[in-house]
C-alpha positions as CSV (number, residue, x, y, z in Angstrom):
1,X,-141.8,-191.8,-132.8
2,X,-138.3,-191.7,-132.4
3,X,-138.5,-195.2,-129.8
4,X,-139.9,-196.9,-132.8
5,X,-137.0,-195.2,-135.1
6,X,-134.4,-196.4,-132.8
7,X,-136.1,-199.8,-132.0
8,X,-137.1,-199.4,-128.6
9,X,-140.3,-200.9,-128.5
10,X,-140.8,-200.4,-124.9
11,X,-140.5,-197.3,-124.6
12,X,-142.7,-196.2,-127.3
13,X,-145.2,-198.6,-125.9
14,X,-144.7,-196.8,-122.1
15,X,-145.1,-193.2,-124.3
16,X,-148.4,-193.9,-125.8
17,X,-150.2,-195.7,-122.5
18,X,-148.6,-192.6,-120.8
19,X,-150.2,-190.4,-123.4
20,X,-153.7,-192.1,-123.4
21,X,-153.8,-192.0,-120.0
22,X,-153.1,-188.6,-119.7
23,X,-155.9,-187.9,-122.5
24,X,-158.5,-189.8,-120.4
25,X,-157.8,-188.1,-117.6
26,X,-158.1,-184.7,-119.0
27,X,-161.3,-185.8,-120.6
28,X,-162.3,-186.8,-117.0
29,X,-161.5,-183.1,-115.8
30,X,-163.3,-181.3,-118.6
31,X,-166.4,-183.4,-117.3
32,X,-166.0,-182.2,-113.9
33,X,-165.5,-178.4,-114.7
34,X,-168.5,-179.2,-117.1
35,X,-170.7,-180.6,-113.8
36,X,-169.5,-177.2,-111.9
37,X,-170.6,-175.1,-114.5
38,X,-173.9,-176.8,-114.7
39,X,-175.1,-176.3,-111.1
40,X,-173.5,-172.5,-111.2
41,X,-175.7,-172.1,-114.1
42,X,-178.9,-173.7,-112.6
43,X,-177.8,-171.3,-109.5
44,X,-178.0,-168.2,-111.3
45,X,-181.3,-169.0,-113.2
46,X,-182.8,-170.0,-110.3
47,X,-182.1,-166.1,-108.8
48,X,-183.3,-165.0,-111.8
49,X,-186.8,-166.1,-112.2
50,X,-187.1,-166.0,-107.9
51,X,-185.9,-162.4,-108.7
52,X,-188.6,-161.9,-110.9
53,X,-191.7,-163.1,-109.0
């Protein structure tokens, strides 16, 4: 906000495709903790029910 107040274009420009970027790589880690915690849960469920045969 304060590139745009002091009319540097460019910069504010570079700070928001930084920011995005950043975003969509965070998004892109939450998936992959997301995938781990998937196959740790299909893991323990699958001790379970052998557990229980």
């Amino acid at each position: 906000m304060f590139a745009l107040f002091v009319d540097q274009l460019w910069l504010a420009e570079l700070c928001f495709g930084l920011a995005l970027g950043l975003l969509v790589s965070s998004l892109l880690v939450s998936l992959y903790e997301i995938m781990i915690s998937t196959k740790a849960i299909e893991a323990e469920l699958a001790d379970i029910v052998a557990k229980g045969r």
